[in-house]
Structure formats: C-alpha cells, structure tokens
C-alpha atoms as one frame of an Amber mdcrd trajectory, in Angstrom:
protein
 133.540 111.398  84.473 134.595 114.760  86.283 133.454 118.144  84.965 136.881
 120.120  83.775 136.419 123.798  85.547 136.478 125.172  82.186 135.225 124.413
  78.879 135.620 120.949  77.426 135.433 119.862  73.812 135.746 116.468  72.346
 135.987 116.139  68.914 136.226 112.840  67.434 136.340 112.408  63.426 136.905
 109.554  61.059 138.954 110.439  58.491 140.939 108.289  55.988 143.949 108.821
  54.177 146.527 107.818  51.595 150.315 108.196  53.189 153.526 106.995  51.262
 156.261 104.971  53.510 159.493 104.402  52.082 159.224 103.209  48.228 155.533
 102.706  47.977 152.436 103.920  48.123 149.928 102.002  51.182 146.406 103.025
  51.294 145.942 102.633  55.339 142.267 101.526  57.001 140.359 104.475  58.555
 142.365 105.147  61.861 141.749 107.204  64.662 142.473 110.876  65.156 142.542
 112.176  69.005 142.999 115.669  70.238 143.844 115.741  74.041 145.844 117.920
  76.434 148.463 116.085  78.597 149.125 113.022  76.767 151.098 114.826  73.910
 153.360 115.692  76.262 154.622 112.050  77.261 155.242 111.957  73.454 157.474
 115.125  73.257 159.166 113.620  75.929 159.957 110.708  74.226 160.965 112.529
  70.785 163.340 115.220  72.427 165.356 112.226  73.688 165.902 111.132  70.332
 166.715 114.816  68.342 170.319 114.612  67.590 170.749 116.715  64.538 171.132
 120.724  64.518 168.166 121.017  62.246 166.276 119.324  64.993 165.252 115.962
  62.122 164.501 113.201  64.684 166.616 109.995  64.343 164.813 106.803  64.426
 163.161 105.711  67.559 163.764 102.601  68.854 160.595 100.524  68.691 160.871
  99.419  72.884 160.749 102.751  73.828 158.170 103.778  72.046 156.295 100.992
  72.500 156.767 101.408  76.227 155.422 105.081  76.225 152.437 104.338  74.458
 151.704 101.185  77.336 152.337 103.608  79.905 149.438 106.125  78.348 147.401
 103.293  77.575 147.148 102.452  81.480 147.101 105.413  82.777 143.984 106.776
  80.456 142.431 102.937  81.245 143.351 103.890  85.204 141.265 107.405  84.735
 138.232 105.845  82.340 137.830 103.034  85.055 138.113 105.389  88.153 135.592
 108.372  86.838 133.210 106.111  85.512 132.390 103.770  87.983 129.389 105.966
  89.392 128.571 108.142  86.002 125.721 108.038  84.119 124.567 105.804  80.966
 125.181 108.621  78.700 128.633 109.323  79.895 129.703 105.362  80.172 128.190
 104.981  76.384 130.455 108.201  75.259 133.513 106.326  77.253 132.702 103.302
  75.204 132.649 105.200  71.676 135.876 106.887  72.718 137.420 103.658  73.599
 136.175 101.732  70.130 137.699 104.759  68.225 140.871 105.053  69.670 141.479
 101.165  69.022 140.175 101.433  65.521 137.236  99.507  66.365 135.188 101.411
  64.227 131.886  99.456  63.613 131.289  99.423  67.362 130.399 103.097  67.374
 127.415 104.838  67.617 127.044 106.998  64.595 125.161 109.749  67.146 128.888
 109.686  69.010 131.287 110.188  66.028 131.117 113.800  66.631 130.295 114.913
  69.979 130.612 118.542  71.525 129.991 118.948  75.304 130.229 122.474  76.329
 129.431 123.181  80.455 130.042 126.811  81.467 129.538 126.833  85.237 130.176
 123.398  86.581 129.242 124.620  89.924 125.549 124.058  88.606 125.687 120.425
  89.050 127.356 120.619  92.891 124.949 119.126  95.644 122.938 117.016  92.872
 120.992 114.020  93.755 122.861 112.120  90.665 126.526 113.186  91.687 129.027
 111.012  93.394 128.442 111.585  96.587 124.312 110.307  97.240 125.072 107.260
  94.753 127.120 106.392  97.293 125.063 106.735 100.196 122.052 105.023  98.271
 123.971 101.999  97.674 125.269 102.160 101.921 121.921 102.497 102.682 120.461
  99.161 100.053 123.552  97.467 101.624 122.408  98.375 104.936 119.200  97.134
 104.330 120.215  93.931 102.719 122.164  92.770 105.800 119.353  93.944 107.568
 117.173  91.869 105.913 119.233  88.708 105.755 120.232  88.778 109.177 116.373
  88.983 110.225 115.950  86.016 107.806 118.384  83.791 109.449 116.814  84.848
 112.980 113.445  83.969 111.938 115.028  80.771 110.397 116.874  79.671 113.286
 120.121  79.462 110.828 122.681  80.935 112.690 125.927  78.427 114.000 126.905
  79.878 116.891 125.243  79.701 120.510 124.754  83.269 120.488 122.986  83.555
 117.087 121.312  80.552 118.071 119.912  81.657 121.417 119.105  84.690 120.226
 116.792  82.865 117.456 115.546  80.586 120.229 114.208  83.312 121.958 112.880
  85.546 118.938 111.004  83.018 117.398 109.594  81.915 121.394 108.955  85.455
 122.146 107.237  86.363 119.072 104.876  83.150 118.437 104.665  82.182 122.448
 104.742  85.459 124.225 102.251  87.085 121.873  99.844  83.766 122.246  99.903
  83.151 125.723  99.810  87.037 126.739  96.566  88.269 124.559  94.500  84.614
 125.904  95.787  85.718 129.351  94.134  89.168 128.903  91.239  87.938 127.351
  90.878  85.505 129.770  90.872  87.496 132.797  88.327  89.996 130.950  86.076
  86.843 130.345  86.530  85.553 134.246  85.683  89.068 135.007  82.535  89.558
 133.007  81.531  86.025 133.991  81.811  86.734 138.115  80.014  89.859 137.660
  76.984  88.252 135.525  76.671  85.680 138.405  76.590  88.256 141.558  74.476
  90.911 139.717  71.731  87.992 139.114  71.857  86.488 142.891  72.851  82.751
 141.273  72.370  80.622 144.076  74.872  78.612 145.573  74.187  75.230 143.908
  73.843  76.709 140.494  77.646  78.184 140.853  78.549  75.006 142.621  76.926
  72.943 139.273  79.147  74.986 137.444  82.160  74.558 138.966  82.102  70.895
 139.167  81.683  70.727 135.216  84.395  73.240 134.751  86.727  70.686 136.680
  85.209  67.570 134.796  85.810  68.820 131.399  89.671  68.079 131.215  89.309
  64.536 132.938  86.387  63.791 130.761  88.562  64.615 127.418  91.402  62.705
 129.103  89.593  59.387 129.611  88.478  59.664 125.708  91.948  60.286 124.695
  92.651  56.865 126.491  89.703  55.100 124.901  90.888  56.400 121.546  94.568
  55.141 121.837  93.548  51.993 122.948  90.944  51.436 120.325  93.709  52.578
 117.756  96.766  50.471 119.355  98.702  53.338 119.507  98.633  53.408 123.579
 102.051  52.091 125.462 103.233  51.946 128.586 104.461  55.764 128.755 101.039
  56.884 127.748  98.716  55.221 130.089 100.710  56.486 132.712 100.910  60.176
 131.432  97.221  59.790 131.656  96.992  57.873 134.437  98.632  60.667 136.740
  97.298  63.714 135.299  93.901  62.084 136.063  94.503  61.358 139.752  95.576
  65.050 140.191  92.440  65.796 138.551  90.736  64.045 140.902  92.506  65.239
 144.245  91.540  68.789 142.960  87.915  68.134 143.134  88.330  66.455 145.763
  89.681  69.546 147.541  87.641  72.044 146.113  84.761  69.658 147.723  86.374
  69.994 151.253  86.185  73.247 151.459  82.941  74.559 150.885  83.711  78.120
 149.683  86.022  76.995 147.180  83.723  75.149 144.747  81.320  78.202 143.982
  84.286  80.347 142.975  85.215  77.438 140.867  82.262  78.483 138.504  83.912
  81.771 137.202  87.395  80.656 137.524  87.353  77.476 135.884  85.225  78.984
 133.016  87.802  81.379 132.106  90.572  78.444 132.393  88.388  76.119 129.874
  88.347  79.223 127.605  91.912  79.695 127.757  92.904  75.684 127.448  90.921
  75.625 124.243  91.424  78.375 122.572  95.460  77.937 123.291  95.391  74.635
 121.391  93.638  75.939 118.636  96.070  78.599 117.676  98.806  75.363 118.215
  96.240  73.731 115.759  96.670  75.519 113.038  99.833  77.358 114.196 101.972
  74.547 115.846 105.907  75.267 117.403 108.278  72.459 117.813 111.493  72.617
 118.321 114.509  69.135 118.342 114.379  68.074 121.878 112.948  64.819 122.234
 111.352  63.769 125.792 113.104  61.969 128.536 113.386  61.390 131.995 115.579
  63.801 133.183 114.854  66.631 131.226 110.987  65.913 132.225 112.047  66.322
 135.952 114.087  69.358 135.276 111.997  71.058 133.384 109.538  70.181 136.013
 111.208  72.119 138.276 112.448  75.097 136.321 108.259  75.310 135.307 107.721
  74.632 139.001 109.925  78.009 140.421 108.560  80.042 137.132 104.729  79.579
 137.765 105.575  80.402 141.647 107.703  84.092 140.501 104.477  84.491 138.327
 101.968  84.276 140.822 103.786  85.895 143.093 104.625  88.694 140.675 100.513
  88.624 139.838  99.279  89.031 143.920 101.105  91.913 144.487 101.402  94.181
 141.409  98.043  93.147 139.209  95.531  92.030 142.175  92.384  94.058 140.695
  91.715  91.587 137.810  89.703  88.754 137.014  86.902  87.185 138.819  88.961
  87.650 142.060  88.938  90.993 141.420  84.906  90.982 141.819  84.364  89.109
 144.691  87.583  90.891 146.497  84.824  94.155 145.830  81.877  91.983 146.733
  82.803  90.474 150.130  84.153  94.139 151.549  81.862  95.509 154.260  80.606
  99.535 153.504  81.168 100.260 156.959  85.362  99.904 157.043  86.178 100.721
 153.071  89.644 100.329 152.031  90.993 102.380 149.193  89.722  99.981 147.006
  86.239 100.374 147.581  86.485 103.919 148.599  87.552 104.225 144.679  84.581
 101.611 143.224  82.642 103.894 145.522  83.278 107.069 144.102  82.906 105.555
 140.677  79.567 104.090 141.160  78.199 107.815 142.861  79.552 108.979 139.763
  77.138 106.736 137.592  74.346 107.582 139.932  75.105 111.746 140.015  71.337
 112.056 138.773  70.108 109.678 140.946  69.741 110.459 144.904  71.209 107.744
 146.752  69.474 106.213 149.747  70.729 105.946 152.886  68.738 103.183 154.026
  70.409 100.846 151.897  71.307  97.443 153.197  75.012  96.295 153.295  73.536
  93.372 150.371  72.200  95.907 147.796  75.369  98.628 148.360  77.554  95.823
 147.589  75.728  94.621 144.494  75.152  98.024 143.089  79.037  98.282 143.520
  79.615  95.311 142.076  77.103  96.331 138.984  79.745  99.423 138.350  82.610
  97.486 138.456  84.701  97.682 135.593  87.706  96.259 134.138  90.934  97.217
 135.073  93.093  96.963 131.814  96.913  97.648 133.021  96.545  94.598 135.628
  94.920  92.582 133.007  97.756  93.158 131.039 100.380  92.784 133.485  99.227
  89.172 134.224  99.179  88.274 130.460 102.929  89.792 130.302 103.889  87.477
 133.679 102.403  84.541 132.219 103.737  85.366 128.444 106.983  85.587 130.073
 107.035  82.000 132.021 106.000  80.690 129.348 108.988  81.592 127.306 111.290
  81.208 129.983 110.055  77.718 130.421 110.269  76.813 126.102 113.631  78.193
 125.844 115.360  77.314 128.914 113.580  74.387 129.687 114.074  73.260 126.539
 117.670  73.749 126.779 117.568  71.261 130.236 115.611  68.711 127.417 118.069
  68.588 124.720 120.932  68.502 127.176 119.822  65.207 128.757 118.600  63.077
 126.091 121.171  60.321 124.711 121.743  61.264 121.673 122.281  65.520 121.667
 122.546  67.663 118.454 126.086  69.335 117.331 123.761  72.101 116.325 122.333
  72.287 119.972 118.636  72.996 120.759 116.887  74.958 118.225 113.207  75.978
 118.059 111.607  75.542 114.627 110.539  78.176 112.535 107.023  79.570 113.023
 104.760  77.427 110.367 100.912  77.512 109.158  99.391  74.593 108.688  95.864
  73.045 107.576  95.319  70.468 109.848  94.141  66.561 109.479  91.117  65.358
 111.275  94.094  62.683 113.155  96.056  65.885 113.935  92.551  67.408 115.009
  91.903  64.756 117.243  95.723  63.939 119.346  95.408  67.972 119.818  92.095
  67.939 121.831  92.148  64.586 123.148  95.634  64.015 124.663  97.462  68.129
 124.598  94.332  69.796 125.284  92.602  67.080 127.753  96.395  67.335 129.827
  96.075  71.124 129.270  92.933  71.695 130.775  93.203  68.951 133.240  96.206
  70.434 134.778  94.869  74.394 134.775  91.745  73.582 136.458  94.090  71.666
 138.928  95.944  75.086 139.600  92.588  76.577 139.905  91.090  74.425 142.525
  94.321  73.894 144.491  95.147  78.228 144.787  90.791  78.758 145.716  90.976
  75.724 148.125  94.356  76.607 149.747  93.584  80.278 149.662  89.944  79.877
 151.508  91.488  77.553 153.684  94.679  78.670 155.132  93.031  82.340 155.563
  90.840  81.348 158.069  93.973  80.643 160.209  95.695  83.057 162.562  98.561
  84.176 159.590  99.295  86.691 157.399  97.982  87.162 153.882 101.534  87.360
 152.612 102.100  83.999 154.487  98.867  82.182 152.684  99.767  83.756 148.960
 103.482  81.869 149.590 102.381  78.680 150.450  99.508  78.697 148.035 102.177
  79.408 145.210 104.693  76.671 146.700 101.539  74.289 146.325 101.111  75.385
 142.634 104.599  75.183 141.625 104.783  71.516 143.413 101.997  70.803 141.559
 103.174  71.846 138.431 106.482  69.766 138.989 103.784  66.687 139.610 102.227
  67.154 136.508 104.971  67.334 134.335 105.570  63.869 133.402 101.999  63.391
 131.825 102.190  67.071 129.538 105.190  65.389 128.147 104.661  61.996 127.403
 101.257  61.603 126.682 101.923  62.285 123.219 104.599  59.237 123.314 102.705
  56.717 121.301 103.237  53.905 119.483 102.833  54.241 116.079  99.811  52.129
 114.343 100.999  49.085 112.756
C-alpha cells in the first residue's frame, strides 16, 4: 500500500449501539465504523441530489441509487486494495485483511492486535530506493523468471525435447558436442602425449630394429586378434548372422592388407611400434568411457545410410588430416623422429629451436665439438618436449569430425532407413550406466575389436604410404594428399563392418 506524503491515521473501533427506527426499538449487531477522506464525498453527492426542503431535511432516498453508490465505492476501494497490495508486505496485506473483515461486519475474522491500529510515517522519503519497495520486487521476480526459462530451456536441450528441427538440431549437436567432442578431444591429447613419450623412450635407449619391429606387429595384431574372438563368441552363442560374419569378415581382410603393407615397406613397420601403441591406448580407453557412458541415438543401420555415411566419414577424416599436417605437425611420435632423422649440418627452424633448447639445459655443461651427428641427434631428442597447443589442436580436429560425422551422418542414417521418425533423428540423452558382463563383452569383442582394427589400419596405411611415396621425385604437399585420399577411401571401406557388426541375432 502507498505511503500518503503526509501523516496517515487509521482508526478502526468496534462499537455497538441501540438506535430506534420508526415505532420500535432494534438493538443492531456490532457494525462497523470507518473514517476516510474521499469516499464521504460520493455520499454528499448522492444526498444533495435528494435535499428538497428549505430547512435542508433530506427526503427519502431511493434504495437503487443508493445502492448503486455504495457498489460503485465498493469497487473502486476493492480496485485500490487489489492494485497497492499486490507487492506489499505481510504486515500490510494482514492490516488490508482486518480492514476488509471490519468493514463487512465480519468481525470474528479479526485480529484483536488490528482493532485499533495507528500508523504514523513523517518523512516517507525514508523508505525511497529500499530493497523491499516496488521497484526491486519486481526485478527479483524478472530475474527468477529469467532464470526459470533459463533453466527449462537448458533442460529440454539436454533432453532432446524440443519439436521443431531447429530445437532439435540444436539438441543434436549439444548433447554430441558435449559427451563426443569432450571424449574424443582429451583421448586425442592424451594420446599424442603417450605416442610422444613412447617414441622418445625407444630412441633415447637405441631399441634395435627388431625389437620396434616386434612391437609393431603386435600393435597391428591386437584388433584382428579381438575380432576373430568376437566371431568365435557369436557363433558359440548363435547370435552370429549373415550381416555379422561379413562385418567381420571385411574389417579383418583390411586388417590384414595393412600388415601386409607395413611389411613391404621396411621403414614403416618400426614406426608402427610407437604409433600403434598410442592407437591401442586410444581404441580402449574410448570404449570404456562408451562402457559405462554409452550415446545412442534412433537411427537404425542400413545400406544406404552405411555408404553415405561412409563417405561423409571418408571427406571428414581427409579435412582432419589435412587440417593436422599443416597447422599441428610438432606432435606425437612423428614429431620425434621428424627431430631425430634431421642432419646438424643443414638445421631448419625446427631444430635450430630444439637446439637452442637443449644448449639451454646444458648452459653448465661445455658442449663438445667433436660430437658425432648420432649422439647430437639423441641428446636432442633427450630434450625434446611436448608441444601442448598442437597436441591440442589435433584433439579439437578429431573432436570435431567426430561430431560432424554423429550428427550429420546420422542425419544421412535416419533419412534412408524404411521406416523414418515424425520426430526426425534425435540423439539420446547422455546416460550412466553400470554395465553387465554381456554388455562388457559385445563392447570389447565386436565395437572395440572393429575400433582398433580399423585405427591401426589408418596407422599402417598413412606410415606405409608416407615412407613410400616420399622416396619419389614429388612434393611433400603431393604425398600428405594422396596419403589422406588413401585414409578417407579406407575409411569409406571400413564402414560397413563398424556398423553392422553389432547386427545380431538375438539368442533363442
């Protein structure tokens, strides 16, 4: 309720009385007795209409009109109590009430602390600019309005709720982003620091050839290996079909043409022994986060989509690898032996900076300037460290494709199987799960056993075309595009056995 500029008193009383009307005597019930400015006026109004003697005695009213004047001061004093006490304060809504109960006779509704009730306030000006006046209730309750929307529009995203396309690619993408992006682009960092420290473990100790080559072999076994008990278990289990064998069946002979490459060229298999350790590290440790923290989404497998999504993964893994050789190239174990294999005598700004760093180790030391092109190069390998920023960079390519190739390809799913939803394609909601020892096993033996499979593929085919093709008269430009076309055609071959391997039949 507003503060009058001057003083305001309220004064309410219960009083009764004994009044005589016409003949006889009436003793009345305890009424109501209200002393207000303004609404005596109305009345006056009323009564002068009806004076028609000299001695001013008022006539009879007529009961509509006065019944009409008091309706009219009933709304308009309901109008005021309902406007200025919408944002007052208990005390003042509880004195509203009291006033209310009295004025309708209501008298065993009141308060007995508000029968008589004085409020004097001098300088209203005191209460201007307070923290309980009109003015911040108002901008409290924007603000926890705000933040409601806020909250249940986040909701909804996180939920995947939304009807329209918009809403609904813009959950697609959130909920991608957030579980995928993040996944895929820490293991990618991680990974390259562990390919890193692995290479430079294996040049500071001088590991001979056939140890790295040893290596490098079982790094490109261990996916076929899980594959071929993944097959042995869905047999055994009569849960294998047609669609399955196959799957298996084809990621296994790319498997095997990967070796098979790595073996023809003979520089190829030793780098195999840090590179395909930092791939089995980053197969595995990718399914175990889809262990226990899977994503699925309402596009069901079929031949088409497989073979578009092929292609769209295909043209993503070669703008990633593309995007990786020329803006991140000091990471990883390439990183390493890119150091290692550079002669002293013609540095490149490269070494000329690993240079500098490692004289910078050495300041106490003096260096010798008999040493051998061998030991400089190990001693610069030794003070190699990790460069974080390109690390990162290829963790946000690869988060990236990744996403790109969920969302979108899993748009190219959904629109070519038989039966699409009205609600279109929709990624689930991110979920935690404890999983079952069957769950356990279909993740390592078929996901993870395509998983790895087809990375160290990738691995074998980019060291085996890269040695190759630079030992031909082209440029290095030249050999990193056609070593990327033969990764992203050998993504698109591989596609059919990542999706249906996990196509079987269930046990009868």
């Amino acid at each position: 309720m507003p503060l009058l500029p001057a003083t305001f008193t309220s004064s309410i009383a219960q009083s009764r009385t004994n009044a005589t009307v016409s003949a006889s005597t009436t003793t009345r019930d305890a009424h109501t007795i209200i002393e207000m400015e303004g609404s005596s006026q109305t009345i006056a109004e009323i009564l002068t209409e009806h004076v028609n003697t000299p001695n001013g005695h008022i006539a009879q009213l007529p009961m509509n009109d006065v019944m009409q004047g008091l309706t009219s001061l009933a709304n308009e004093l309901d109008n005021v109590l309902t406007e200025e006490t919408a944002n007052a304060p208990a005390s003042t809504q509880a004195l509203v009430v009291t006033i209310e109960s009295l004025m309708r006779g209501d008298s065993d509704a009141v308060n007995p602390s508000y029968e008589y009730i004085t409020l004097n306030i001098d300088d209203p000006s005191l209460f201007e600019n307070s923290r309980h006046s009109q003015e911040t209730s108002l901008f409290v309750q924007r603000a926890q309005a705000i933040v409601d929307s806020l909250g249940e529009l986040l909701g909804k995203l996180g939920r995947n709720e939304f009807e329209g396309d918009l809403g609904r690619w813009a959950s697609n993408l959130t909920i991608s982003g957030v579980r995928t992006g993040l996944v895929i682009g820490t293991l990618t960092t991680i990974r390259q620091l562990i390919g890193f420290a692995v290479e430079k473990t294996l040049q500071s100790n001088a590991t001979s050839p056939l140890t790295r080559n040893v290596i490098g072999a079982i790094a490109l076994t261990i996916g076929p290996a899980l594959n071929i008990l993944g097959a042995i278990r869905d047999e055994c289990n009569g849960t294998a079909n047609q669609q399955t064998r196959l799957a298996r069946l084809a990621t296994l002979t790319l498997s095997i043409a990967a070796l098979a490459s790595a073996a023809a060229v003979p520089s190829a298999l030793p780098a195999l022994a840090s590179f395909g350790s930092q791939m089995a590290f980053y197969s595995f440790a990718q399914d175990l986060v889809n262990l226990f923290c899977p994503i699925s989404d309402n596009a069901k497998t079929n031949p088409g989509g497989t073979a578009a999504t092929g292609v769209l993964n295909g043209a993503l893994q070669f703008l990633s690898f593309t995007g990786m050789n020329y803006t991140a190239p000091h990471s990883g174990p390439g990183y390493v032996m890119a150091q290692s294999n550079k002669s002293p005598p013609s540095e490149t700004e490269g070494f000329a900076y690993q240079l500098s760093i490692w004289l910078q180790h050495q300041a106490d030391a003096v260096p010798d300037a008999n040493l051998s092109v061998e030991t400089r190069a190990n001693e610069i390998v030794e003070s190699l460290v990790p460069v974080l920023g390109h690390d990162a960079l290829r963790g946000a390519y690869n988060a990236g494709a990744d996403v790109a190739g969920q969302v979108f390809g899993g748009e190219l799913m959904h629109h070519f199987q038989a039966n699409s939803s009205d609600k279109g394609f929709r990624i689930n909601p991110i979920s935690v799960r404890m999983p079952t020892a069957e769950q356990v096993a279909n993740q390592f033996l078929s996901t993870n056993a395509i998983r790895t499979s087809m990375g160290e593929t990738i691995i074998a085919v980019v060291l085996a075309g890269t040695r190759y093709f630079t030992t031909l008269p082209i440029s290095k430009a030249e050999v990193d595009h056609i070593v990327n076309t033969m990764v992203a055609i050998v993504v698109f071959a591989g596609r059919p056995g990542t999706m249906y391997v996990n196509e079987r039949t269930k046990p009868a």
